[in-house]
C-alpha positions as CSV (number, residue, x, y, z in Angstrom):
1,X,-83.1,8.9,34.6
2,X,-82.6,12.7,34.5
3,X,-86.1,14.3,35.9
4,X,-86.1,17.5,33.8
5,X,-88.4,19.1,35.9
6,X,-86.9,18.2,39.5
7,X,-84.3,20.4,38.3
8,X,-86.1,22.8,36.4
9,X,-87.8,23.6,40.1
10,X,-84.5,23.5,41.8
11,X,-82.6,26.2,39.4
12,X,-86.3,28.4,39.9
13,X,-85.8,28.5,43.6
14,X,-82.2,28.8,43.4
15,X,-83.2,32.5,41.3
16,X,-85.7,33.6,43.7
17,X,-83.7,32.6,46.7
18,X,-80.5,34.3,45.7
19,X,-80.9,36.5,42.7
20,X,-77.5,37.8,42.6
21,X,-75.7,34.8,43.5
22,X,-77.7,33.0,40.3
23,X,-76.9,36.1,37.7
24,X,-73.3,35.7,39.1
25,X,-73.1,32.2,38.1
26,X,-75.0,32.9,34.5
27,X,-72.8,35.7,34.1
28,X,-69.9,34.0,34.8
29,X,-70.4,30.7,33.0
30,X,-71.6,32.6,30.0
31,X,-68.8,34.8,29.9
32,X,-66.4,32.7,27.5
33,X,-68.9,31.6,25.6
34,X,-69.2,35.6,24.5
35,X,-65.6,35.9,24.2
36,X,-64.9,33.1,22.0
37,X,-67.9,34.7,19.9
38,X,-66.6,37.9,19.8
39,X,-63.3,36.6,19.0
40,X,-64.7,34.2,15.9
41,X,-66.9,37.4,14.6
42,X,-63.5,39.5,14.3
43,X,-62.0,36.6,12.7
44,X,-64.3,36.1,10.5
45,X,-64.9,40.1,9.8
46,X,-60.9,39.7,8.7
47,X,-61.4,37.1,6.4
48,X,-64.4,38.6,5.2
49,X,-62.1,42.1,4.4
50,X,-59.4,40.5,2.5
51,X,-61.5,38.3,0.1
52,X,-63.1,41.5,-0.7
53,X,-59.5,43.0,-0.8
54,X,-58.8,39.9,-3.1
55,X,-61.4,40.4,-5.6
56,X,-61.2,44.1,-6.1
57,X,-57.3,43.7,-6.9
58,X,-58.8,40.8,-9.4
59,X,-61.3,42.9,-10.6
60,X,-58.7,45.5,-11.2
61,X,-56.2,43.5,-12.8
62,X,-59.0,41.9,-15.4
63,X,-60.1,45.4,-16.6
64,X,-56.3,46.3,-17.6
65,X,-55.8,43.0,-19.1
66,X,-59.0,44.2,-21.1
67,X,-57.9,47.8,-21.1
68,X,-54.7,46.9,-22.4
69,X,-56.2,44.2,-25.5
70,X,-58.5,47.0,-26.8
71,X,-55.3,49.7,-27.3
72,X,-53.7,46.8,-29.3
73,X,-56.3,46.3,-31.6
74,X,-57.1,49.8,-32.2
């Protein structure tokens, strides 16, 4: 099986006996994971801005419908 802490030990001695060489490898095997994040928050911050878009033009037309029905009646 998969001895968890076999390699726990390994990837500690790997960071103490090459720091940089082990942030380079985070970094660099992280670094998509924060692009594809970034790109799903701006996405999402889109969507986010039209629905709101949406609903105030809704909004909007509702109270005219309402504005409108009131002049008639008076």
């Amino acid at each position: 099986m998969f001895d968890i802490k076999a390699w726990a030990e390994y990837i500690v001695e790997w960071a103490a006996k090459d720091p940089y060489g082990f942030l380079t490898t985070v970094i660099l095997a992280l670094t998509p994971l924060f692009i594809i994040s970034a790109a799903l928050s701006w996405k999402l911050a889109k969507m986010i801005e039209a629905r709101e878009r949406e609903q105030k033009k809704k909004q909007k037309r509702q109270e005219n419908i309402a504005k409108a029905k009131r002049t008639k009646k008076d």
